[in-house]
C-alpha positions in Angstrom: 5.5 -63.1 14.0 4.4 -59.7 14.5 6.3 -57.0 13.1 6.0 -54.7 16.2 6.9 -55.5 20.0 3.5 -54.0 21.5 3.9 -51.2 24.2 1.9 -48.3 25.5 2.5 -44.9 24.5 2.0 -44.0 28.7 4.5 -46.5 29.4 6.6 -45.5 26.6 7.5 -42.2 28.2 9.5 -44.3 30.6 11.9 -44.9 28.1 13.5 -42.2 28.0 14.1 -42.2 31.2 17.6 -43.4 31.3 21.3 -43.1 31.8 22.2 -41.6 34.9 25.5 -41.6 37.0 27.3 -39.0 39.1 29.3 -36.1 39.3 32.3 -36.9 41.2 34.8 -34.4 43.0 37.3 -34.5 45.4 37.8 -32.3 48.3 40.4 -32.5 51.4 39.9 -34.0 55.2 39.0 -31.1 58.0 40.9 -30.7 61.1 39.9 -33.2 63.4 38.8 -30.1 65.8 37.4 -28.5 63.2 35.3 -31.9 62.4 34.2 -32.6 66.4 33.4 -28.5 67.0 31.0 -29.3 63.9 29.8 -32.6 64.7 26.9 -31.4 66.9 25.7 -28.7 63.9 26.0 -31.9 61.2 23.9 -33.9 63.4 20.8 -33.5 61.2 22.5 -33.1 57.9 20.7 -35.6 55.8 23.0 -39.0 55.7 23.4 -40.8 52.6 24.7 -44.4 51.3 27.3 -45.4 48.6 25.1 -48.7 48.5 22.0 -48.2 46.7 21.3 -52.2 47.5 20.4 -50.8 51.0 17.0 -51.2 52.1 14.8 -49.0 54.0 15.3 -48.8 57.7 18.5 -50.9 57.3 21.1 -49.2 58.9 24.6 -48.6 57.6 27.9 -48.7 59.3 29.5 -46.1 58.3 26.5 -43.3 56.7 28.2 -40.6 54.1 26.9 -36.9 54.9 25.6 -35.7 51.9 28.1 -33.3 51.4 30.7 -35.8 51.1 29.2 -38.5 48.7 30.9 -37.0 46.0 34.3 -37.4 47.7 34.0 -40.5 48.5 32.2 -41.4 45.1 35.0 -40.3 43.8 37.0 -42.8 45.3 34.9 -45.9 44.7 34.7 -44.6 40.7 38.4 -45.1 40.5 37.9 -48.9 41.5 36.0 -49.5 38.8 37.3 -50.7 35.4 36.2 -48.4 32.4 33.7 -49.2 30.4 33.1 -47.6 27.4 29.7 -47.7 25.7 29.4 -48.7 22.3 26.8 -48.8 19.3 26.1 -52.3 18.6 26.0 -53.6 14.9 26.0 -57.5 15.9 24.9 -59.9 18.3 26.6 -63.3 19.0 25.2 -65.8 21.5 27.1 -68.5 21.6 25.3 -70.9 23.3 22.7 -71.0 20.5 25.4 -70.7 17.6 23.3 -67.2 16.7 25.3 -64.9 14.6 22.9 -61.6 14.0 23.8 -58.6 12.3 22.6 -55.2 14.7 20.6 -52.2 13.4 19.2 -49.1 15.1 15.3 -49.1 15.3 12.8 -46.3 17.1 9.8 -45.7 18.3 6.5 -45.5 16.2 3.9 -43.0 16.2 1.1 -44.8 18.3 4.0 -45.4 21.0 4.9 -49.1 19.2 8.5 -50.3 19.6 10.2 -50.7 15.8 11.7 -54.2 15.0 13.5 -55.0 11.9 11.6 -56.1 8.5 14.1 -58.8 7.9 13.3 -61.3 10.6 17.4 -62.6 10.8 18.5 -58.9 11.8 18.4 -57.8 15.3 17.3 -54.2 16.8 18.6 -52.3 19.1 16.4 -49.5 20.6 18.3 -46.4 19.5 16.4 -43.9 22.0 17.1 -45.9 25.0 20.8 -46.9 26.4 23.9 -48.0 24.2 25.1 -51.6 25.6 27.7 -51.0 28.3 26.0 -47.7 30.1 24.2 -47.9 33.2 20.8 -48.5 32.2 18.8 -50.9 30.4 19.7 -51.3 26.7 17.3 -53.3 24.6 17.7 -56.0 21.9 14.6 -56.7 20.1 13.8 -60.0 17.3 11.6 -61.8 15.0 10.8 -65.7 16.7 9.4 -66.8 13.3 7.9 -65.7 9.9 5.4 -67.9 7.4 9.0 -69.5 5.8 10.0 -70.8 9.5 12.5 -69.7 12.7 13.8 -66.5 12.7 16.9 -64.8 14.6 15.3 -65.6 17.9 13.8 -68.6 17.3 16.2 -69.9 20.1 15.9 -67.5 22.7 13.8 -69.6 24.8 16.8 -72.3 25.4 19.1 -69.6 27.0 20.1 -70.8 30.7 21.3 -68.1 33.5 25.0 -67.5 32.8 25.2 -68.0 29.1 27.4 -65.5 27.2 25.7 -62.7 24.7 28.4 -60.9 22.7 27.9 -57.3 21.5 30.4 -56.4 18.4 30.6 -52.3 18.1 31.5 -50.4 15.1 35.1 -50.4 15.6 35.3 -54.0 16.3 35.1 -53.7 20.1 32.9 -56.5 22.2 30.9 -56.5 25.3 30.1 -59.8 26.9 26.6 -59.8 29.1 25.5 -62.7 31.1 21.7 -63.8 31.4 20.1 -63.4 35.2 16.9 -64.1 34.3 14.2 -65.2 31.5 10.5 -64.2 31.8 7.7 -64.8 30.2 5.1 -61.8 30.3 1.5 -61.0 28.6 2.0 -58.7 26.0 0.1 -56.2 27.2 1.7 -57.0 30.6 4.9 -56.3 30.5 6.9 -54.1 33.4 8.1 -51.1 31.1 10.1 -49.8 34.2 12.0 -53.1 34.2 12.8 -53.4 30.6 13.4 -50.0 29.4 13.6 -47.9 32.5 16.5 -46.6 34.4 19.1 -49.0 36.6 22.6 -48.6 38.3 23.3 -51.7 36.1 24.9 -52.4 32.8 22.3 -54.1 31.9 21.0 -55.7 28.0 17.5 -57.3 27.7 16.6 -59.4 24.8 13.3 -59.4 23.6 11.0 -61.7 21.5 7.2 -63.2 21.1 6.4 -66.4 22.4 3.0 -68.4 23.4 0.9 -70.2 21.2 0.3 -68.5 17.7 -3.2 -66.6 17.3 -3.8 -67.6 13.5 -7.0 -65.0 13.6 -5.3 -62.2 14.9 -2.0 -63.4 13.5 -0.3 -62.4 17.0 1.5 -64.1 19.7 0.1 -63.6 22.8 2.9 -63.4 25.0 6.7 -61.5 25.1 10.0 -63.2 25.9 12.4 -61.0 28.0 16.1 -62.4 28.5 17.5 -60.4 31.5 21.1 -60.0 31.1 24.4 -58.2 32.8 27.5 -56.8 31.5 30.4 -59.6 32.7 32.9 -56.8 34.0 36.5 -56.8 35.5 37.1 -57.1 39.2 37.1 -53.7 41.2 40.7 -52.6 41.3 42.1 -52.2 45.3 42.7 -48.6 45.9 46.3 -49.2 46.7 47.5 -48.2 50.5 46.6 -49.3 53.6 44.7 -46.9 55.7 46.7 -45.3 58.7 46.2 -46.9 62.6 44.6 -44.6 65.2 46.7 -42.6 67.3 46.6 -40.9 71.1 44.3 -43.9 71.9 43.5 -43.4 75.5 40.9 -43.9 78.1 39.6 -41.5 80.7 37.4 -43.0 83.1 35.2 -45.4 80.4 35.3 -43.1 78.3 37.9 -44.6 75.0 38.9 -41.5 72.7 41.9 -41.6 70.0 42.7 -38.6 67.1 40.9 -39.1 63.8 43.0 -40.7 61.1 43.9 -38.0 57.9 43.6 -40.6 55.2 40.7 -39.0 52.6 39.9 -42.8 52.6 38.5 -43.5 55.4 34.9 -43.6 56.7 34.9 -44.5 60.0 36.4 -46.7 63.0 35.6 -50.0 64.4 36.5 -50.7 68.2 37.1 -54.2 69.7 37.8 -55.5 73.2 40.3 -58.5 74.2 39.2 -61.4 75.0 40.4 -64.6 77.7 41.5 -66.6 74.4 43.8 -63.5 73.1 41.5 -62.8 70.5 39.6 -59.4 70.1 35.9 -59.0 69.8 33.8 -56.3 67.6 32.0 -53.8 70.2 30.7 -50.7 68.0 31.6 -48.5 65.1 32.0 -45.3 64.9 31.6 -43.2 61.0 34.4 -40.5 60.6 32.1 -37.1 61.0 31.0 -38.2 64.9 33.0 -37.7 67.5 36.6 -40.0 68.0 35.0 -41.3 71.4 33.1 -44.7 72.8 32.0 -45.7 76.1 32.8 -48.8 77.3 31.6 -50.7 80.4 34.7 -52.4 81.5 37.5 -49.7 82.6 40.1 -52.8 83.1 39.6 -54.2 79.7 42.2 -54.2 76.9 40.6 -52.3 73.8 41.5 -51.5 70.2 40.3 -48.8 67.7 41.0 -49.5 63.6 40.3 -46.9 60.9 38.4 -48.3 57.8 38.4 -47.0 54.0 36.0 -46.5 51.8 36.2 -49.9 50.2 36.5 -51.7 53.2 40.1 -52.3 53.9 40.7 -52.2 57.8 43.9 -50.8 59.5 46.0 -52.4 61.9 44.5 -52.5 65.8 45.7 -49.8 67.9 45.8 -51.5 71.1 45.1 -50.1 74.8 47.2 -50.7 76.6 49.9 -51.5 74.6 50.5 -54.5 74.3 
């Protein structure tokens, strides 16, 4: 195999690109007056989303002023288990009973990734991410050399959801799942993919593949195993956010006291229905003002106050019922 996984120096400035997260702080609730009197002044304060996944022109429930992502990112941080980077020194994919040891390779000169000499060692691109960080950390092996299969040989067979296991210095693992396998030219592959930046935890193996060029003594193609850290569920933030209060309608106008809890984004409003159960009318995010109109002055409403993670409140109900 070809000792060098071919990429451009252009495309190799992407690679350094990486690792990004945020600074998160926490700050207090405003009066509710205070928040209403200010409401009209925020109204073109840019909006932003805790869900990157979001896409253009999709609208979200409950948009986050920009001033308060880092309050609220705060929040959704502390649902997250820890995960603590590590520098790899083996790889174990069980599915393919490969047992590899790990070492740190860089960049060359004419912009060419480094990978190993011995074609049973593995190498993990040092400039790049350390498995477990946001960002995609890549693996990089030998498929063959003139005496036969090397560490990757295999890497073809993976299926989506099989196990790779990254051993640290200290003995500590990381377990990554595959999502995808590709096959790409090797002067085709997407850089920004592989090597660039992602809200991920993500680990891409890499090898040759194709039919073997005995001329040029090159494959013609590149392997990429797409893979994801396996992580702990989110941890509940533990309370339950506090029911509306003064909920009262004036004319069709519905209006009710905005909940204290630092929590909470926003408020959902229902209606009663004939069968006793209670319909979804409209939302309303926790910077506008605590107020709906309805159409129906004789109907039976209810307002609920909604967290960050998107635990709902009991109904307050009008009238009481």
């Amino acid at each position: 195999m070809v000792r060098k996984i071919m990429l451009s120096v252009m495309s190799a400035a992407a690679l350094f690109l990486v690792g990004y997260g945020v600074l998160l702080a926490s700050e207090k609730n405003e009066p509710q007056e205070q928040q209403e009197t200010a409401s009209a002044q925020e109204s073109d304060e840019t909006l932003g989303s805790l869900d990157e996944a979001v896409a253009d022109g999709e609208e979200e429930e409950f948009p986050i002023l920009e001033r308060d992502l880092e309050k609220y990112e705060e929040l959704m941080a502390a649902r997250e288990p820890e995960v603590t980077p590590l520098t790899p020194v083996s790889l174990t994919i069980p599915s393919l009973e490969i047992e590899a040891p790990v070492i740190q390779v860089g960049m060359l000169e004419n912009g060419e990734m480094e990978v190993p000499e011995d074609v049973n060692e593995v190498g993990w691109f040092e400039p790049g991410v350390m498995p477990g960080a946001r960002g995609n950390s890549v693996l990089a092996g030998h498929v063959d050399s003139y005496r036969g299969p090397a560490v990757f040989f295999k890497l073809k067979d993976l299926k989506q959801g099989d196990e790779i296991i990254v051993t640290g210095e200290n003995g500590e693992t990381l377990t990554f799942a595959v999502t995808d396998i590709q096959t790409y030219p090797s002067d085709g592959a997407p850089i920004e993919r592989i090597f660039g930046p992602s809200g991920e935890r993500n680990l891409n193996l890499i090898t040759c593949t194709g039919p073997f060029n005995r001329d040029s003594g090159q494959y013609p193609d590149r392997l990429v195993v797409y893979t994801q850290l396996v992580e702990e569920e989110p941890v509940e933030i533990d309370y339950e956010p506090s029911v509306p209060e003064n909920v009262e309608l004036t004319g069709n106008l519905l209006k009710w006291y905005a909940v204290r809890d630092k929590e909470v984004v926003g408020y959902r409003i229902y209606q009663k229905q004939e069968d006793g159960t209670f319909d979804y009318i409209d939302s309303v995010s926790y910077f506008e003002r605590k107020s709906l109109v309805i159409e129906d002055e004789q109907g039976v409403y209810a307002v609920s106050s909604v967290a960050i993670d998107g635990k709902e409140s009991a109904k307050a109900i009008l009238p009481p019922q």
